[in-house]
N, C-alpha and C positions, 0 to 999 in steps of 0.2 A: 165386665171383663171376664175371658174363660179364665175357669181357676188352673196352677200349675199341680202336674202330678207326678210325684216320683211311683216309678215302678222298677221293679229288684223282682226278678231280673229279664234281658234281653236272650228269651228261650223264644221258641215258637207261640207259645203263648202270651208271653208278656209282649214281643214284640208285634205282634196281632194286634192286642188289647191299645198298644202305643199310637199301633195306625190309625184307629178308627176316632183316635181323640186327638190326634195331630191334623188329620183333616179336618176335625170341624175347629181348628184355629186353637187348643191348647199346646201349651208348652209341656213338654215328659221330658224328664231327668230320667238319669240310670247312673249306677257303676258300674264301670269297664273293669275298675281293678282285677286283674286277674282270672279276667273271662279270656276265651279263645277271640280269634281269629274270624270265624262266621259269627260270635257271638254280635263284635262289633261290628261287623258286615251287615248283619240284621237292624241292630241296631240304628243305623246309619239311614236306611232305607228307609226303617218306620220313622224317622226326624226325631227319635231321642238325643238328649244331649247328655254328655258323661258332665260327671259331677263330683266333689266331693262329700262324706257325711254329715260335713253340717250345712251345704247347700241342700242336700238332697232332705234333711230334716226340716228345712223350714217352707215346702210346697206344703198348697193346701192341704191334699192327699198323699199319703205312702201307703202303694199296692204292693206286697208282700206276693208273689207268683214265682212258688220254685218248688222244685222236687220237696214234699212234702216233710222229708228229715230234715232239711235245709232251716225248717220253717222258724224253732225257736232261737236258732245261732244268729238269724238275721236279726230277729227283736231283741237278743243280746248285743250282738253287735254295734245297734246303731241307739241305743239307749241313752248313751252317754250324750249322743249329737243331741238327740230329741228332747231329753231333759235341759240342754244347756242352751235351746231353739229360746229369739226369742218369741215368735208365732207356731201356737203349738198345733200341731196338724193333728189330722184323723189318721191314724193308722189301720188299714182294711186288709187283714188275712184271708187270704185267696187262696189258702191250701188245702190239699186233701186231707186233712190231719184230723183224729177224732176227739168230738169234746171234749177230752179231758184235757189234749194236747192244745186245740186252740187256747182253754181256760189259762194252763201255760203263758199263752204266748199276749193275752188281755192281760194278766198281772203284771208283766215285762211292763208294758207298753205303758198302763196305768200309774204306775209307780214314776213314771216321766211327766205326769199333768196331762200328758197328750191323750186321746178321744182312741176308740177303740169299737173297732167293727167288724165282725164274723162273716163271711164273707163265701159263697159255694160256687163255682165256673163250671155251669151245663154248657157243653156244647164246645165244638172243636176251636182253634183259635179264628179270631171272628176278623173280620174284610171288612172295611166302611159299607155300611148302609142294611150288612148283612144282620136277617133275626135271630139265626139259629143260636147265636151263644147268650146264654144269659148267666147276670150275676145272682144269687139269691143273699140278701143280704138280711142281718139282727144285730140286736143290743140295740141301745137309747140310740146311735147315733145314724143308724142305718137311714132315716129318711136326709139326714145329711149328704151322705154316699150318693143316693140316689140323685141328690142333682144335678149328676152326671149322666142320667136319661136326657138330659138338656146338649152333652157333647158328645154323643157317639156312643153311648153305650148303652145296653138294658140291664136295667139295676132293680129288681122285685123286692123290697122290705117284707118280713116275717115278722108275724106276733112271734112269740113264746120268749123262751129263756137268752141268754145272750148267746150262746150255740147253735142255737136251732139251727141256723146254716149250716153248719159243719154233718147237724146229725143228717139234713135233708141230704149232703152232699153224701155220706156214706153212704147211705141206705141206697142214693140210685148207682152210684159208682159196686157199691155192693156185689147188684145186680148186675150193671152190664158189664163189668168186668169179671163175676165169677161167672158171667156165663160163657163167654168166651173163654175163658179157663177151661172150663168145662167140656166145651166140643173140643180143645185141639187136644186135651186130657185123653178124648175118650177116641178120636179119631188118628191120635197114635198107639192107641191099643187098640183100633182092629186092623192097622197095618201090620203091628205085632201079631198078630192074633191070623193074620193072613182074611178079614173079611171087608179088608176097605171099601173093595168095590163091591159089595154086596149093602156096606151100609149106605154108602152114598144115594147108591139107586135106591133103596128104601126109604130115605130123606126126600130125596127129591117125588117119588111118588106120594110120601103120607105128610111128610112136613117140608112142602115146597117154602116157603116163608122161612122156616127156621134156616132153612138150610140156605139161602138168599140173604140170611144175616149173616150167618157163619163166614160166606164167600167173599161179604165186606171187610166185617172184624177180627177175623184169625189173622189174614198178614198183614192188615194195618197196625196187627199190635206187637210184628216184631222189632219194629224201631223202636217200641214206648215203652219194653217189657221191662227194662233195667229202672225205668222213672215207677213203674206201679210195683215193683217190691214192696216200698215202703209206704206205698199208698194200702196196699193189701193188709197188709200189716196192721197199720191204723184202723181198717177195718173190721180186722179180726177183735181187735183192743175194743171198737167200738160196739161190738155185739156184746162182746164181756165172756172173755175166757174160762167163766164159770160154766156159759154154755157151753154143747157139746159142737150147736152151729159153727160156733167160731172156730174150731179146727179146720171148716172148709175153706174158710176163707184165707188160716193160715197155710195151707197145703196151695191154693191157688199161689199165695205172695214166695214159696219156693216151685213153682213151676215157674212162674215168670224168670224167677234166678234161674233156673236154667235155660230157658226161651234166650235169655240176655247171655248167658256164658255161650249158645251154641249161636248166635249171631256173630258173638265176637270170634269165634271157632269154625271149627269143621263145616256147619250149615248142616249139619245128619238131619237135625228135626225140625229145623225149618223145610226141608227140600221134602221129607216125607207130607210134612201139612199140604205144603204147594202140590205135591202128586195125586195129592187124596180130592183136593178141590177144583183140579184141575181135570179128575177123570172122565 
């Protein structure tokens, strides 16, 4: 029988993640409480079904998929259902959040009886049958998680510590998110600077490629800028503060704060990024 899986919550991702295990015949729960309008719109489409906390604590699985500060208020949250379950599920954090925060979010969980799994989302939200998104998953229970390569999903287990996910997830979100940080940083200071159109053309002659990535992920990432604050953030925490690195990456998680305030605003520097990649 497919096993049933609560996912928290019905964002572009979890609803993704809902479709591709709804087609192949499981059941997804979700709470609506207090979600918008498109959340339950979404929801609806991927065949999740709304639920209360101690239905949704007693599927086999609970996927944890939300803006990464979200992450420990949900395993507070739903503690009390999961302890009082009486089939005690896996719970699999699916957030950006860094080791120290998932460890966090395993003690919650732990302290309920219930199973506990680390959990990393490469790739954008995933379509039935599509490969590009994968889960990386750790801790003892991770080959459990996995038997959901069986309904729609791709689930990779990690040797090392019960983290390892989470660190794997920094380290690449690290990367592709400070470097997109990086160009719109650097490509609204040479329209400051009056040399936009000089670096463009410079890009495109010596760093065609770089600049073929930029043209994807600069305004892809001004809908997402508000969700990777606190993903940055975690990242900054997850280098460790001691180093000098992790200032960059906290400098990246207040660019995106303003990427997110001038979306919701004026558009000044989003329309400047758009003029420079549009040259």
């Amino acid at each position: 029988m497919p096993p049933t899986v609560t996912i928290i919550a019905a964002g572009a991702m979890g609803a993704g993640v809902a479709q591709c295990l709804t087609a192949k015949g499981v059941t997804v729960l979700t709470s609506l409480a207090g979600r918008s309008a498109a959340s339950a719109q979404r929801a609806a489409a991927a065949g999740m079904r709304d639920a209360d906390d101690p239905v949704l604590a007693e599927a086999d699985f609970v996927l944890s998929i939300l803006p990464p500060g979200e992450a420990v208020a949900l395993a507070t949250r739903l503690a009390p259902a999961l302890k009082a379950a009486r089939r005690k599920t896996i719970y699999v954090d699916c957030n950006a959040v860094s080791p120290p925060t998932a460890q966090a979010v395993a003690d919650i969980i732990t302290s309920t009886d219930c199973g506990f799994v680390d959990a990393g989302i490469i790739g954008p939200p995933p379509k039935p049958g599509s490969t590009s998104t994968r889960f990386y998953a750790s801790g003892p229970r991770a080959n459990d998680f996995a038997t959901l390569n069986d309904h729609g999903l791709i689930v990779r287990p990690l040797e090392g510590p019960l983290t390892a996910a989470s660190a794997l997830k920094m380290s690449y979100a690290g990367i592709t998110k400070g470097l997109t940080a990086l160009g719109a940083a650097m490509m609204l200071a040479a329209t400051r600077g009056g040399s936009a159109e000089a670096l463009k053309a410079e890009f495109a002659e010596s760093q065609p490629a770089l600049l073929t990535y930029f043209e994807r992920a600069v305004p892809s990432m001004y809908g997402k800028a508000y969700r990777w604050v606190a993903e940055l953030d975690e990242i900054a925490a997850f280098v460790g503060t001691d180093r000098p690195e992790s200032a960059m990456l906290s400098a990246a998680a207040r660019l995106y704060e303003n990427i997110a305030a001038d979306v919701a605003g004026d558009n000044r520097e989003t329309a400047a990024l758009d003029r420079f990649l549009k040259r």
